[in-house]
C-alpha positions in Angstrom: 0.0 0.0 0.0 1.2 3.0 -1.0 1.6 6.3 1.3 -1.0 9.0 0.7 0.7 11.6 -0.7 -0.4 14.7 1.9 1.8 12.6 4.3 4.4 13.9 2.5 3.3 17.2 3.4 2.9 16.8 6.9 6.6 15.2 7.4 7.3 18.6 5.1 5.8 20.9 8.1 7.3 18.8 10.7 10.4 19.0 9.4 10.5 22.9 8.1 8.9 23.6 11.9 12.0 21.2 13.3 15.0 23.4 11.4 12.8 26.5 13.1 13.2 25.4 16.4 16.8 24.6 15.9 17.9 27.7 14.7 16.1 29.8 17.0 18.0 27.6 19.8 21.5 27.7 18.4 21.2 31.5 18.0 19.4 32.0 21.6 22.8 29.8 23.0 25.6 31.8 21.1 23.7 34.7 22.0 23.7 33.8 25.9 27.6 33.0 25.4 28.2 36.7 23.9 26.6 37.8 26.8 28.1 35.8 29.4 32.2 36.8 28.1 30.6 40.6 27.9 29.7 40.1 32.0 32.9 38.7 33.0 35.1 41.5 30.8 32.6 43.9 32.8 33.5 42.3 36.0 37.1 41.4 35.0 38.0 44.5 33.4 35.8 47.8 33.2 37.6 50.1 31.5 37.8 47.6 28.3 34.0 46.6 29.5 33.0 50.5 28.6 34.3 50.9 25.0 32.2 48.0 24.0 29.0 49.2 22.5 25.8 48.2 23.7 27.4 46.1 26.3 24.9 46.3 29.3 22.3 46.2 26.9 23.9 42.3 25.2 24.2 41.4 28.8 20.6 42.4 29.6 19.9 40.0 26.5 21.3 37.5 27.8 19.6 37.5 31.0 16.3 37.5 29.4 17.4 34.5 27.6 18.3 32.8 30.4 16.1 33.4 32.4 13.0 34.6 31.7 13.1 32.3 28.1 9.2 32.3 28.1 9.3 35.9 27.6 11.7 35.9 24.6 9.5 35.6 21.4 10.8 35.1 17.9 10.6 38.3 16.8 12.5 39.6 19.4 15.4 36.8 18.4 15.6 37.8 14.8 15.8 42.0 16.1 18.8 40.9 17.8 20.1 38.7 14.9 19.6 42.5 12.9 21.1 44.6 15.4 23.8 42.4 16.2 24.4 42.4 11.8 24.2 46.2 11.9 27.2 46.4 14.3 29.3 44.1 12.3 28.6 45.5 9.6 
């Protein structure tokens, strides 16, 4: 018996809603390991801590991240993912 063909669809969904969830996750980590070397240069060494834009604000990120993570939507991901390609670029 052959597989309906709208199955094929479905494992489609799954799958694009799987590489989602995934990226959203790898960016939210890297994200919270920016954030994390930004707090200890701030502890470690402030004078270096206070030339780095938007510092307080990357760590502030990362808190939310970590913990308040039910907060954190996608579309507050992907305005870091923006910001963070504006100041690279």
């Amino acid at each position: 018996m052959q597989r309906d063909p709208r199955a094929y669809l479905s494992d489609i969904l799954e799958a694009a809603a799987a590489i989602q969830e995934a990226t959203i996750a790898a960016v939210e980590r890297e994200f919270i390991i920016i954030g994390e070397a930004l707090k200890q240069i701030s502890q470690r060494d402030p004078q270096l801590f206070a030339v780095i834009p938007e510092g307080r604000q990357i760590i502030d990120f990362r808190n939310l991240l970590t913990h308040e993570y039910l907060n954190v939507s996608l579309q507050v991901v992907w305005g870091a993912i923006q910001q963070l390609d504006k100041e690279l670029t």
